[in-house]
RODREN-389891 format. One record per atom (N, C-alpha, C): residue in three letters; x, y, z. Coordinates in steps of 0.2 Angstrom, whole numbers, plus 5000, padded with zeros to 4 digits. Example, Ala and Ser with C-alpha at 12.3 -4.5 7.8 and 13.67 -1.06 7.14 Angstrom:
BEGIN
ALA506649725039ALA506249785039ALA506649845039SER506449895035SER506849955036SER506450005039
This chain:
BEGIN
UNK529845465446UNK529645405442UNK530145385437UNK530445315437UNK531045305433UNK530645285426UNK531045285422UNK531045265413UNK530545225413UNK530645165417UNK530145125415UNK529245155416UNK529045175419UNK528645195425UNK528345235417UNK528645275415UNK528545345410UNK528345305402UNK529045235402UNK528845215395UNK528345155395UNK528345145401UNK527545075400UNK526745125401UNK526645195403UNK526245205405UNK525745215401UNK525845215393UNK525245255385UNK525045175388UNK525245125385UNK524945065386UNK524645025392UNK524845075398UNK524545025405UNK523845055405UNK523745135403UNK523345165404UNK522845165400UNK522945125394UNK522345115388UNK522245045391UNK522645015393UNK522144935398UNK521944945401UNK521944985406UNK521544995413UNK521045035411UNK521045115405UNK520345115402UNK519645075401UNK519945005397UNK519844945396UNK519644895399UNK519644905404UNK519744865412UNK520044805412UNK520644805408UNK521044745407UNK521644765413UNK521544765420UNK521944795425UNK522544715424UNK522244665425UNK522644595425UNK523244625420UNK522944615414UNK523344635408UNK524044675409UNK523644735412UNK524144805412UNK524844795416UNK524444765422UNK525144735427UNK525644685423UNK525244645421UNK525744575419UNK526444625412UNK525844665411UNK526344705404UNK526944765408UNK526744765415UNK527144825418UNK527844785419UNK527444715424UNK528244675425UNK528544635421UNK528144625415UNK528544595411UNK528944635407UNK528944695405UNK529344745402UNK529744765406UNK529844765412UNK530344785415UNK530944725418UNK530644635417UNK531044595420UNK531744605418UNK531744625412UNK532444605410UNK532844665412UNK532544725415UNK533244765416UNK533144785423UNK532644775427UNK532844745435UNK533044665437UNK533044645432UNK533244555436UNK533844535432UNK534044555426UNK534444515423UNK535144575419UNK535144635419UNK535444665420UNK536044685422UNK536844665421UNK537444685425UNK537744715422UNK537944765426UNK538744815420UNK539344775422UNK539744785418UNK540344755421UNK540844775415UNK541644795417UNK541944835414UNK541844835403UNK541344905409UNK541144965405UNK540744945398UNK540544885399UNK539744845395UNK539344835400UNK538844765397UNK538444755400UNK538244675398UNK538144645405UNK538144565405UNK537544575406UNK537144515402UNK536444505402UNK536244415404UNK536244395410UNK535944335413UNK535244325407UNK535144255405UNK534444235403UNK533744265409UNK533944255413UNK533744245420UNK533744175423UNK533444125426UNK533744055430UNK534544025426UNK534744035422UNK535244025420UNK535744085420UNK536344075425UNK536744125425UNK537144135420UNK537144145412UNK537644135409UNK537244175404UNK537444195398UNK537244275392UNK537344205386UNK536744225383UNK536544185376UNK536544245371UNK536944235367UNK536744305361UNK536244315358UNK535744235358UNK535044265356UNK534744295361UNK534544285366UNK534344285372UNK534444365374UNK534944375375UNK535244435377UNK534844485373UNK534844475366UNK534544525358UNK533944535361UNK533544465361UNK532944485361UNK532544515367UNK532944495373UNK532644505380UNK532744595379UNK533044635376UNK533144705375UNK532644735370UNK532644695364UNK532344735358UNK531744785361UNK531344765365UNK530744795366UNK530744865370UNK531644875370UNK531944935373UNK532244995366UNK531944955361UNK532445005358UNK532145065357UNK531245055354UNK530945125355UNK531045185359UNK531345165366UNK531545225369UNK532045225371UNK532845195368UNK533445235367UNK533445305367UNK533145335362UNK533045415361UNK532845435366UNK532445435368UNK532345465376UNK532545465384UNK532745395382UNK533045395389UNK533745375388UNK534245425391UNK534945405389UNK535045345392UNK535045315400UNK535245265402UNK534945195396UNK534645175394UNK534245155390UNK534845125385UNK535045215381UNK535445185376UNK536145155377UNK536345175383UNK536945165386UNK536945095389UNK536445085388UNK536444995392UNK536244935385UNK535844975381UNK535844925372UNK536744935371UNK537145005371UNK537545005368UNK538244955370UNK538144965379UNK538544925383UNK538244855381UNK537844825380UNK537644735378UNK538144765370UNK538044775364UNK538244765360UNK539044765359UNK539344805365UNK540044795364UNK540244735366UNK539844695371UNK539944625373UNK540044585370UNK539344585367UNK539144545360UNK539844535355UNK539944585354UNK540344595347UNK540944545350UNK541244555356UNK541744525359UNK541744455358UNK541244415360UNK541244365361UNK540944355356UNK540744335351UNK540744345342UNK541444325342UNK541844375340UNK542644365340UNK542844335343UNK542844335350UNK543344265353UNK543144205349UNK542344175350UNK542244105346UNK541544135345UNK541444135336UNK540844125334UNK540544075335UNK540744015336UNK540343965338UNK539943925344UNK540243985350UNK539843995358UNK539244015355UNK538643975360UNK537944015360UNK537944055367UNK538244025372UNK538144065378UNK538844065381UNK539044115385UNK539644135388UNK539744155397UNK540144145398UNK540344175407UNK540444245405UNK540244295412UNK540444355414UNK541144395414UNK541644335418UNK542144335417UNK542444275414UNK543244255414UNK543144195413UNK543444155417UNK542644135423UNK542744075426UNK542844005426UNK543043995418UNK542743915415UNK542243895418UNK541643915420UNK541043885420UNK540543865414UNK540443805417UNK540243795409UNK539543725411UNK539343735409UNK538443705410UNK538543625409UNK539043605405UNK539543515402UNK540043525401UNK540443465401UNK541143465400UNK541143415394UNK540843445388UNK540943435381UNK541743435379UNK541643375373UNK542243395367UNK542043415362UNK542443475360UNK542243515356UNK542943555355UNK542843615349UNK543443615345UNK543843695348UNK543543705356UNK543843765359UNK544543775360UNK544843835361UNK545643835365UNK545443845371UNK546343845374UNK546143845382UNK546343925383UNK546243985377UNK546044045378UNK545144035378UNK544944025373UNK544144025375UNK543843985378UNK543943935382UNK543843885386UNK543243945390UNK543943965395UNK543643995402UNK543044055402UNK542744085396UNK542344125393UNK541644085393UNK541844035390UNK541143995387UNK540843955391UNK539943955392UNK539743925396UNK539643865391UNK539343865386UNK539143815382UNK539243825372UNK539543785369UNK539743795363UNK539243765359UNK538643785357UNK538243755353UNK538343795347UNK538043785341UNK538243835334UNK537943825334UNK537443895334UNK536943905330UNK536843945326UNK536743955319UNK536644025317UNK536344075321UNK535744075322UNK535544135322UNK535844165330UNK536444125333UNK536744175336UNK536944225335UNK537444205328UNK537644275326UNK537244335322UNK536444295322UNK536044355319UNK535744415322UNK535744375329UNK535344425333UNK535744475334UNK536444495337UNK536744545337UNK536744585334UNK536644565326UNK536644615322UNK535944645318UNK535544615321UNK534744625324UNK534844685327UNK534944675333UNK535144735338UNK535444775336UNK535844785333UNK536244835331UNK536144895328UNK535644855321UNK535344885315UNK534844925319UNK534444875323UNK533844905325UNK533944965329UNK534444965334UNK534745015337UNK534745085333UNK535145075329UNK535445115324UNK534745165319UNK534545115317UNK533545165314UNK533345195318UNK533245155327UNK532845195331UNK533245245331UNK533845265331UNK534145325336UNK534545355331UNK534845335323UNK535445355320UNK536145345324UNK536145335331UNK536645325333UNK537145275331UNK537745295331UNK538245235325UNK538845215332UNK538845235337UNK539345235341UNK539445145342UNK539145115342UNK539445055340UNK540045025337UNK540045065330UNK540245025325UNK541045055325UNK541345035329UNK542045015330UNK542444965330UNK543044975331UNK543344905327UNK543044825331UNK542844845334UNK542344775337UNK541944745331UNK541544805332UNK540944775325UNK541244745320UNK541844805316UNK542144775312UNK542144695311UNK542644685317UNK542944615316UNK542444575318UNK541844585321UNK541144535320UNK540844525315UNK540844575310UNK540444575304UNK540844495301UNK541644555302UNK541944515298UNK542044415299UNK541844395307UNK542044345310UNK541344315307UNK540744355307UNK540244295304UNK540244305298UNK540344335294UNK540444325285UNK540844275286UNK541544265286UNK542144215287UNK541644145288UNK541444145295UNK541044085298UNK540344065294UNK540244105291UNK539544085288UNK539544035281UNK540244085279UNK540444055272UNK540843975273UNK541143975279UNK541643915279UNK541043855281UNK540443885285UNK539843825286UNK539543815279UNK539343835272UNK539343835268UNK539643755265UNK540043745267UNK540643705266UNK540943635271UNK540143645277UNK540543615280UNK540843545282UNK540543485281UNK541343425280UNK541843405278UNK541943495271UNK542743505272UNK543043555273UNK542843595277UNK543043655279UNK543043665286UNK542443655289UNK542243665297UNK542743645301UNK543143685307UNK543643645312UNK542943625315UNK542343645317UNK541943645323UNK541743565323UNK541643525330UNK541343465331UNK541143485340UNK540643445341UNK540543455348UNK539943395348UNK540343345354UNK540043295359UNK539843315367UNK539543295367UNK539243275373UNK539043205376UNK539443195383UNK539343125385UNK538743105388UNK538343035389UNK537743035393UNK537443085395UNK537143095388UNK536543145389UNK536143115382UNK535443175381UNK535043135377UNK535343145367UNK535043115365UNK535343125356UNK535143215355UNK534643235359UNK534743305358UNK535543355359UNK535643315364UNK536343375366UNK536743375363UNK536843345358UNK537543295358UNK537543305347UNK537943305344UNK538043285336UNK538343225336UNK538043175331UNK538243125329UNK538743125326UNK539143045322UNK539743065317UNK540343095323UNK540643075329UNK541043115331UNK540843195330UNK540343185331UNK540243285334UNK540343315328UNK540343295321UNK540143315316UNK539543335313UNK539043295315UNK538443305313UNK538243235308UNK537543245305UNK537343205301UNK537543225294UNK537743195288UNK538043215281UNK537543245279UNK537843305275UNK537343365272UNK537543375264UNK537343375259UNK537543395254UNK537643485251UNK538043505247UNK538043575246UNK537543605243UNK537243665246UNK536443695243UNK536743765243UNK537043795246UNK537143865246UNK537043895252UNK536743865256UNK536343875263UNK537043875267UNK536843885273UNK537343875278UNK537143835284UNK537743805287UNK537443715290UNK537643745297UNK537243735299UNK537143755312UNK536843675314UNK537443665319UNK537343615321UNK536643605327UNK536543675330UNK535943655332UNK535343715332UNK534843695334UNK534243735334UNK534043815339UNK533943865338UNK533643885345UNK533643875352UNK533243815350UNK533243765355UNK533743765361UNK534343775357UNK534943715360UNK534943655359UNK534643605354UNK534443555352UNK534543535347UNK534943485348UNK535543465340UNK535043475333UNK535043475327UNK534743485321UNK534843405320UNK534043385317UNK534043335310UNK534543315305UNK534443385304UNK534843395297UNK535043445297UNK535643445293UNK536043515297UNK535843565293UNK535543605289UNK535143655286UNK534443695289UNK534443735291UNK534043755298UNK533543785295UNK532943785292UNK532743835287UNK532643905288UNK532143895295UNK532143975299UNK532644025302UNK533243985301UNK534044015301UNK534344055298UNK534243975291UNK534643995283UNK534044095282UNK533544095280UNK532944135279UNK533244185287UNK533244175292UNK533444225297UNK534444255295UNK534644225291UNK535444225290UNK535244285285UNK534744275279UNK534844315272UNK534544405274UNK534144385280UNK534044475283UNK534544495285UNK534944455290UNK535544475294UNK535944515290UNK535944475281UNK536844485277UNK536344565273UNK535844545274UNK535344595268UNK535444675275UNK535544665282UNK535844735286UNK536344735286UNK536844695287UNK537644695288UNK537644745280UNK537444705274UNK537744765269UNK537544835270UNK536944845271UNK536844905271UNK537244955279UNK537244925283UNK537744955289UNK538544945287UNK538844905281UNK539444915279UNK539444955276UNK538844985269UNK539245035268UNK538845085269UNK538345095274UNK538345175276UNK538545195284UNK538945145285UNK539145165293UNK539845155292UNK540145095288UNK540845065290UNK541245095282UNK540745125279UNK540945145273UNK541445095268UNK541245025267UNK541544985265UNK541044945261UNK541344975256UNK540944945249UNK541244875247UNK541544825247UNK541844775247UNK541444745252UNK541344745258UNK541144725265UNK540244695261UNK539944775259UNK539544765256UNK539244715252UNK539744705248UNK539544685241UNK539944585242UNK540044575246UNK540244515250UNK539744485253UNK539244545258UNK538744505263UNK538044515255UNK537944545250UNK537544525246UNK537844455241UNK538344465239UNK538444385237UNK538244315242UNK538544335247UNK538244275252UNK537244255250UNK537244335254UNK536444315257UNK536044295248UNK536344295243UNK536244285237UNK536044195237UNK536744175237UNK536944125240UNK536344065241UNK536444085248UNK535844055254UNK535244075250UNK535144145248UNK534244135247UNK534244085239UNK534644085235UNK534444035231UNK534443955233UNK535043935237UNK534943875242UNK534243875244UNK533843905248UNK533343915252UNK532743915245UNK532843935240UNK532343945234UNK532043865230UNK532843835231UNK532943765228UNK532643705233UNK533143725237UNK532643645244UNK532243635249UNK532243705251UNK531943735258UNK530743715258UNK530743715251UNK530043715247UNK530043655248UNK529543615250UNK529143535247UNK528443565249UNK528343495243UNK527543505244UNK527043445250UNK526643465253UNK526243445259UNK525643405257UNK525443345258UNK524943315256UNK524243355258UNK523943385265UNK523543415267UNK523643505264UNK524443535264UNK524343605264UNK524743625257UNK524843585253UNK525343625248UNK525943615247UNK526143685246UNK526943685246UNK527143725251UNK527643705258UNK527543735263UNK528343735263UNK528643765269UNK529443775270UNK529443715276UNK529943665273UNK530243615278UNK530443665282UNK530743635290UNK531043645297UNK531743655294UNK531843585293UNK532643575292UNK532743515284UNK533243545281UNK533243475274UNK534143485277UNK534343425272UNK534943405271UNK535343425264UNK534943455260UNK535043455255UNK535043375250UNK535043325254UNK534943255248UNK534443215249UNK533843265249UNK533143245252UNK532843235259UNK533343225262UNK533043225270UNK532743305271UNK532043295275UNK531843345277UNK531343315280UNK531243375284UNK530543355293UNK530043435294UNK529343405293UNK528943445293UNK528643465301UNK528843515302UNK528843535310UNK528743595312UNK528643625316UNK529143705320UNK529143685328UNK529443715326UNK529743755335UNK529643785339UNK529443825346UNK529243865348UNK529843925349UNK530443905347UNK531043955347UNK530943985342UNK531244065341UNK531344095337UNK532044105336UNK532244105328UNK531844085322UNK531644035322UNK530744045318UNK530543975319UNK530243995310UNK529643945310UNK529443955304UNK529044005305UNK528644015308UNK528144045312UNK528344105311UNK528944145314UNK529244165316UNK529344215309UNK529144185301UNK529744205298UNK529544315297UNK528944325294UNK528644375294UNK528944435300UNK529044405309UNK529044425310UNK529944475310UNK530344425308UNK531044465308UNK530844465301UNK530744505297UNK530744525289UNK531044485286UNK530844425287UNK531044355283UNK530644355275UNK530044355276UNK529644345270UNK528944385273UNK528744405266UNK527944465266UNK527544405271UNK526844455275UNK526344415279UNK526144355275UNK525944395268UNK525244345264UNK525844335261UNK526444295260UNK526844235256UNK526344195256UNK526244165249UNK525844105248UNK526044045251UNK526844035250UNK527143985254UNK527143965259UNK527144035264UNK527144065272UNK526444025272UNK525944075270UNK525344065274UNK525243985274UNK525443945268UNK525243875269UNK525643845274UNK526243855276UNK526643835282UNK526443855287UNK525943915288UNK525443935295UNK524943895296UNK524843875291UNK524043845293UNK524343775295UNK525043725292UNK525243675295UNK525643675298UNK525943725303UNK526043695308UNK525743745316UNK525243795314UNK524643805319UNK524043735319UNK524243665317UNK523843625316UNK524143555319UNK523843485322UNK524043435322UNK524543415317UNK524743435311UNK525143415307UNK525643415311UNK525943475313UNK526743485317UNK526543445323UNK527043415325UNK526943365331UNK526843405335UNK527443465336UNK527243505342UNK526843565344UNK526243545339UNK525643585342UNK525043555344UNK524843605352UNK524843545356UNK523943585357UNK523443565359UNK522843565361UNK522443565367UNK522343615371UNK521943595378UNK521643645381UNK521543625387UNK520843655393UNK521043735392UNK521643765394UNK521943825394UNK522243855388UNK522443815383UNK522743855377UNK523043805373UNK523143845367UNK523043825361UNK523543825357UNK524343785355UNK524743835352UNK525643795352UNK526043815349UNK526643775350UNK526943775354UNK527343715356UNK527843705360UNK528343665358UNK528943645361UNK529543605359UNK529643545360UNK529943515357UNK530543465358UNK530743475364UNK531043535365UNK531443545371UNK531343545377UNK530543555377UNK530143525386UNK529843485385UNK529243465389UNK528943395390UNK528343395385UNK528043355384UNK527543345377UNK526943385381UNK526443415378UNK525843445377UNK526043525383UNK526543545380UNK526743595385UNK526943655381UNK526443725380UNK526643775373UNK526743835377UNK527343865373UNK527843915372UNK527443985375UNK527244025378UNK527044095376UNK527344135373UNK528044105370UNK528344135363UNK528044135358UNK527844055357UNK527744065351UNK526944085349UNK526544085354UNK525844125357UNK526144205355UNK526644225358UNK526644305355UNK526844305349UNK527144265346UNK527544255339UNK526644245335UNK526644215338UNK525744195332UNK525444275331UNK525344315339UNK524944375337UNK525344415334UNK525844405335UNK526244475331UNK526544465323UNK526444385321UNK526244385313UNK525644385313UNK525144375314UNK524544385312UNK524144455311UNK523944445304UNK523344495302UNK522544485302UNK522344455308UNK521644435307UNK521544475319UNK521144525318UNK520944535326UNK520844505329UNK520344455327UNK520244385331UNK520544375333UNK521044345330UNK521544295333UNK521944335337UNK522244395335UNK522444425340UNK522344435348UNK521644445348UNK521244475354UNK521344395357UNK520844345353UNK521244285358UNK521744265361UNK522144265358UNK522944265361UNK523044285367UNK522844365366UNK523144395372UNK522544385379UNK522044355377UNK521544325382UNK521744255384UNK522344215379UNK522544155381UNK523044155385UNK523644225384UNK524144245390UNK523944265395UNK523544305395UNK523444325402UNK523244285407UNK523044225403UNK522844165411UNK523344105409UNK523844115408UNK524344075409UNK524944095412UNK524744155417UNK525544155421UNK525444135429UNK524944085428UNK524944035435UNK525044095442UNK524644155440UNK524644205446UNK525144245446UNK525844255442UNK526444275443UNK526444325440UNK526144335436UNK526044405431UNK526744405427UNK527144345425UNK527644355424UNK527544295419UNK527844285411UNK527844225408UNK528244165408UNK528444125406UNK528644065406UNK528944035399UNK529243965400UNK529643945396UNK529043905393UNK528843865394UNK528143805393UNK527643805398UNK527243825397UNK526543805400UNK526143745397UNK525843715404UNK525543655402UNK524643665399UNK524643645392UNK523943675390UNK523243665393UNK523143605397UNK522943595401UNK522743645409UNK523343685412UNK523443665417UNK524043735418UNK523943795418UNK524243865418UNK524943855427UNK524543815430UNK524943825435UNK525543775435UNK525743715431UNK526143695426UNK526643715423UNK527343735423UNK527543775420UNK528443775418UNK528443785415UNK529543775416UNK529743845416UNK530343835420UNK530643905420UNK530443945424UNK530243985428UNK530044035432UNK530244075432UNK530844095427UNK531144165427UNK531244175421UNK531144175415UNK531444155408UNK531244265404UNK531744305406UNK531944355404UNK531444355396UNK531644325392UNK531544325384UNK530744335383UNK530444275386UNK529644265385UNK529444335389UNK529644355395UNK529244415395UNK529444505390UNK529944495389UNK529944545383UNK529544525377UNK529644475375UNK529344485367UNK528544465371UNK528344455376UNK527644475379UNK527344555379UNK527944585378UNK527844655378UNK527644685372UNK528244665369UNK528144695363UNK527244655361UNK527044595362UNK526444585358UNK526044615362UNK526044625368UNK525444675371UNK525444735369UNK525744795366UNK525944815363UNK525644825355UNK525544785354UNK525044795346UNK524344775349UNK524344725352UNK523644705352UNK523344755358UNK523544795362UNK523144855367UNK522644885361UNK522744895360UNK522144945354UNK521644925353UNK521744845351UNK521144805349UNK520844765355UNK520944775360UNK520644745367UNK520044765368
């Protein structure tokens, strides 16, 4: 019996008690997708495919692992393969913080042939240079979390160092950015998503404190270059990085740098991030500009808003939170969408009435009401169109409908919410 086999069984065996047999498989294969399908060693890390896309997205990479950390401790291969992604990571952080996704080797493969503000040393690395913050959040997501689950520090070598130090650096100069930022990136004949307006600069942003990504989770250029669920996923990141600087890297300046920052941003975020909602209150914009532009929205990427409870962004019952749950679990947010099969957000990113099983796990796993819980995972388990595997969008209507057929991420963080909700089935 290998690891997997050992570490899905508490949970396959209290669904099959249950007679949730359907359940118990989809939660076998999808826990295991990402470390039989998307999994590669390669000198002496580890490259992590999305899955349909052959190229490692730092968020993608984080998240598709997280639901491995609980058993680092026990299973060595396990930690040997988080520790091997996190030296990669770290690498390519340092080469350009400004990649979302990267080549194995470097073959200059690259998904467009954008202008953008790379050298022709990072060139052949990068599959695609979108800037997004919460690229550099997730790694150090994975890191921290690594590190609680196990004490283990063997990461934190000069790599980390210089990563900490490449996103502090870059965090602070995006604070600043129409006079500071080298970063611009175009893309030709494609849609206004791909691409920043302004010569590849973006739209004008005024100074809030916050930190300015030119695009979304998504992959999907920003509104306005103030991301909410970013800046808000940025302020946990600086709130780990201090505390792993000074009890791992033993650098009390390092420290007391990533708390001034995230100080920063959470005042920015304090000031603009807030407006108030005709139907709900006062809710958190998506995205502001800081000179009043702002768009009431979410996303089925995480960070979303949705999303924010579940990385220790903000308490569940924030008053502010839960009025931005009720509006945009609702027709207020364009992309929640309504039908015969399910019920729940989706993107900009795919085709209209087509929702996330992200953000369907994301819903169960901030929420504290059973119901909804139990529903959810009664609305995943008949949307994997027979696959027993999840998907990028599903059409709500219409489970056999679907984008992506291979999408690593959706089935971990499917695991992780099968995973809380087993009990209550």
């Amino acid at each position: 019996m290998n690891w997997i086999e050992n570490a899905v069984k508490p949970v396959v065996s209290k669904l099959q008690e249950k007679g949730r047999d359907k359940l118990a498989e989809m939660y076998r294969r999808c826990f295991a997708s990402t470390w039989d399908t998307t999994l590669q060693r390669a000198d002496g890390t580890v490259f992590l495919i999305t899955g349909d896309i052959p190229a490692m997205w730092l968020r993608d990479s984080s998240a598709q692992v997280y639901h491995y950390l609980p058993h680092c401790s026990g299973f060595p291969e396990v930690k040997e393969a988080v520790l091997g992604l996190l030296q990669r990571q770290f690498q390519y952080i340092v080469m350009d913080p400004y990649a979302n996704a990267f080549n194995r080797e470097a073959s200059d493969r690259h998904g467009y042939d954008d202008r953008t503000s790379w050298t022709e040393i990072q060139r052949p690395w990068i599959w695609e240079r979108k800037y997004e913050v919460d690229s550099l959040c997730y790694p150090m997501r994975l890191a921290y979390g690594f590190w609680k689950q196990t004490g283990n520090t063997d990461f934190s070598g000069d790599m980390f160092r210089q990563a900490v130090r490449t996103i502090l650096d870059t965090w602070k100069t995006e604070q600043h950015h129409a006079d500071l930022s080298p970063y611009y990136f175009e893309r030709r004949d494609c849609p206004p998503s791909d691409t920043l307006p302004d010569l590849g600069r973006g739209t004008p942003v005024g100074y809030t404190g916050m930190t300015w990504s030119g695009f979304r989770p998504s992959d999907d250029a920003c509104r306005y270059g103030y991301l909410i669920p970013s800046n808000f996923f940025a302020t946990r990141t600086l709130e780990q990085i201090a505390e792993m600087a000074r009890e791992i890297l033993k650098d009390e300046e390092m420290a007391k740098e990533a708390e001034m920052l995230r100080e920063q941003i959470r005042s920015g975020l304090d000031m603009y991030a807030i407006y108030p909602h005709p139907d709900f209150g006062n809710v958190y914009a998506y995205e502001v500009d800081g000179l009043g532009g702002h768009i009431f929205m979410d996303d089925a990427n995480v960070p979303s808003l949705l999303s924010l409870p579940y990385l220790g962004c903000v308490k569940p019952d924030d008053p502010v939170y839960l009025n931005t749950r009720r509006m945009v679990l609702s027709t207020s947010n364009p992309y929640y969408y309504e039908g015969k099969a399910a019920r729940g957000i989706g993107s900009p990113h795919t085709p209209k009435d087509y929702i996330w099983p992200i953000s369907l796990c994301i819903q169960g796993l901030t929420s504290v009401d059973e119901d909804e819980i139990v529903r959810i995972a009664g609305m995943l388990e008949n949307m994997d169109a027979g696959t027993f595997l999840m998907h990028e969008g599903v059409h709500k209507d219409d489970p056999a409908q679907y984008t992506r057929p291979w999408f690593a991420w959706a089935n971990s963080i499917f695991s992780e919410f099968v995973e809380k909700a087993a009990p209550l089935l």
